[in-house]
BALOBA-1460 file (C-alpha; in Angstrom, 3 decimals):
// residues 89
<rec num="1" residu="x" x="0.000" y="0.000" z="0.000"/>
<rec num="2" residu="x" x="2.955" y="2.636" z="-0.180"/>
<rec num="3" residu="x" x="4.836" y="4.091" z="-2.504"/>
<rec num="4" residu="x" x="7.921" y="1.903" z="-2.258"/>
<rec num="5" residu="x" x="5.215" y="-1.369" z="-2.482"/>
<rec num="6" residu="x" x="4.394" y="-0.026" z="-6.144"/>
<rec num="7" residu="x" x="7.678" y="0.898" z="-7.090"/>
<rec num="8" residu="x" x="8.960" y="-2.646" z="-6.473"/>
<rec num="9" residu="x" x="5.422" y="-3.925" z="-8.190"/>
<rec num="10" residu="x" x="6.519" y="-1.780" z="-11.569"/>
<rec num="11" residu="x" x="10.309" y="-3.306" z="-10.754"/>
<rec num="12" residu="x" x="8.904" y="-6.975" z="-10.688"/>
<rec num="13" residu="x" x="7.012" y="-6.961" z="-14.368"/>
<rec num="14" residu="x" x="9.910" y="-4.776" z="-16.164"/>
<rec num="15" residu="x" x="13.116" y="-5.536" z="-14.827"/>
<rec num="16" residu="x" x="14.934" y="-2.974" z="-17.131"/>
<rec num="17" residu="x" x="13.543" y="0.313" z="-14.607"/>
<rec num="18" residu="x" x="15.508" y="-2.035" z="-11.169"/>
<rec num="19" residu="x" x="18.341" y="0.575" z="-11.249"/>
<rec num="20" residu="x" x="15.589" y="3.726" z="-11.462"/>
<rec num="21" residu="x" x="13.264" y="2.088" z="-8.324"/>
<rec num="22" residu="x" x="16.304" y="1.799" z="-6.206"/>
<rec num="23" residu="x" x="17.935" y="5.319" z="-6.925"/>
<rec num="24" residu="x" x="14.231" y="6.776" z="-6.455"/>
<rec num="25" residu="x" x="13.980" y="4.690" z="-3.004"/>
<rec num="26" residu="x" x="17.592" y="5.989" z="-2.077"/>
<rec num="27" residu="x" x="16.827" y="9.616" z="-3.151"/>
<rec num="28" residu="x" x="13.170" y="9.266" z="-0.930"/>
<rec num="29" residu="x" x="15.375" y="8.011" z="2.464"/>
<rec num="30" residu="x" x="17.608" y="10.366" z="1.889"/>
<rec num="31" residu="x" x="15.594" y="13.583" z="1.402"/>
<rec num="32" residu="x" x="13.151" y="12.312" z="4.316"/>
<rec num="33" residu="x" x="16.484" y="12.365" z="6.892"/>
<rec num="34" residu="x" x="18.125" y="15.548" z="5.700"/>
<rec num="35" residu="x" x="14.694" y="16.850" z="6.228"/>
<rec num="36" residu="x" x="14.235" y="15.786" z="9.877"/>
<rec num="37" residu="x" x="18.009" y="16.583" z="10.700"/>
<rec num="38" residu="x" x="17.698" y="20.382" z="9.472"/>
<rec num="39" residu="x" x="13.776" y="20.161" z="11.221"/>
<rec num="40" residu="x" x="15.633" y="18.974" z="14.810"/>
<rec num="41" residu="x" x="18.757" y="21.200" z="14.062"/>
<rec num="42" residu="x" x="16.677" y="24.405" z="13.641"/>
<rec num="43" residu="x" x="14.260" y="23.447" z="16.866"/>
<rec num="44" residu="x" x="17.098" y="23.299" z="18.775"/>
<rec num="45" residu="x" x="18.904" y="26.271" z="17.262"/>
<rec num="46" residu="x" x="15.384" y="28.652" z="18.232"/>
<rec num="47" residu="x" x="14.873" y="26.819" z="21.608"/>
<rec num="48" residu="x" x="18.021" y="27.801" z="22.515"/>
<rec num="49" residu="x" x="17.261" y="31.791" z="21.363"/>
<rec num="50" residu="x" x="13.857" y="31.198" z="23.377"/>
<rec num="51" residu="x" x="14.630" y="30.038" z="27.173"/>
<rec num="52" residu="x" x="10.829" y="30.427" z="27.830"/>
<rec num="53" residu="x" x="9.294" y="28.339" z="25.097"/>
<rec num="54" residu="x" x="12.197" y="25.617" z="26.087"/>
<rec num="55" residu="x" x="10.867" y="25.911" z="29.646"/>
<rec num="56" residu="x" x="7.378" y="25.191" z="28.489"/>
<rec num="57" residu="x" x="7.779" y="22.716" z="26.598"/>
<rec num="58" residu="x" x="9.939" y="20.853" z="28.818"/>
<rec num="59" residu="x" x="7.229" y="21.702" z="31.875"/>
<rec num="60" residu="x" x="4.404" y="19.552" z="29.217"/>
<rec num="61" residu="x" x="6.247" y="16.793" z="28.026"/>
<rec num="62" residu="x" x="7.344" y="16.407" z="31.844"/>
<rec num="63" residu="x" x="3.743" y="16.456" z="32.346"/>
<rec num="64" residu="x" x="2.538" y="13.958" z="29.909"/>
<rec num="65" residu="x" x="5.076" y="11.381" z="30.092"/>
<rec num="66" residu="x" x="4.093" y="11.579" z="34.124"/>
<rec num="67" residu="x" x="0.532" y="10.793" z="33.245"/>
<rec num="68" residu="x" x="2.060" y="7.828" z="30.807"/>
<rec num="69" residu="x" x="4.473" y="6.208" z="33.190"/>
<rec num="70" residu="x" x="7.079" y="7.635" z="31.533"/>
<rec num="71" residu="x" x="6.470" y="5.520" z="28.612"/>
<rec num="72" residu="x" x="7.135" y="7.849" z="25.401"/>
<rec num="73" residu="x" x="4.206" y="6.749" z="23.010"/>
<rec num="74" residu="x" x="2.509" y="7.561" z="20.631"/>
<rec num="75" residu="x" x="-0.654" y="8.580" z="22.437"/>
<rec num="76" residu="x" x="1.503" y="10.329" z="25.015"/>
<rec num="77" residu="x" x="3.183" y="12.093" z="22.194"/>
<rec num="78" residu="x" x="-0.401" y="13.275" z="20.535"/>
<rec num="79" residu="x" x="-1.172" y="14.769" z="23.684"/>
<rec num="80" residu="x" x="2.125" y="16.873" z="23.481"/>
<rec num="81" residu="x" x="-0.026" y="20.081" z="21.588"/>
<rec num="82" residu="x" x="2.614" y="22.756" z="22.297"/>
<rec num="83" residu="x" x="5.684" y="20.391" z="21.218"/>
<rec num="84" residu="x" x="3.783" y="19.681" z="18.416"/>
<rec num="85" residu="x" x="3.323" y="23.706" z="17.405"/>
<rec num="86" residu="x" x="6.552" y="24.346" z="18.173"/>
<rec num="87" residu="x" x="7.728" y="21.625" z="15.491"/>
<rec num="88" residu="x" x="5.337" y="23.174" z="13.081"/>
<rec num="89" residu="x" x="6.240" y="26.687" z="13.580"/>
């Protein structure tokens, strides 16, 4: 049901596009962790210019993972709604 699934589907009946389906799959890993690197590298980079917004975010997911056990999931993470702006902004 993904992208890769049908990519490997097209590889399977015409064997001459192998070499394309892997370089696309390589070039779609690739872009997806550069992506989240420069996303983490930046959120860390603004929390530091922002000692308030680090405080409150560290005062929720304190208070989440508390009402979780301290078990990161992803439920406890969905209830993380200020993380989860500052991510986005």
């Amino acid at each position: 049901g993904d992208m890769l699934d049908l990519m490997l589907e097209v590889s399977a009946t015409n064997p001459t596009v192998t070499e394309e389906v892997v370089g696309s799959a390589t070039n779609f890993f690739l872009a997806g962790n550069v992506t989240t690197v420069n996303t983490l590298t930046w959120l860390i980079y603004f929390l530091a210019l922002h000692p308030e917004v680090q405080d409150r975010l560290h005062e929720e997911v304190v208070d989440v993972l508390a009402r979780h056990d301290g078990v990161v999931s992803a439920e406890a993470v969905s209830e993380c709604v200020f993380l989860d702006g500052v991510i986005r902004e």
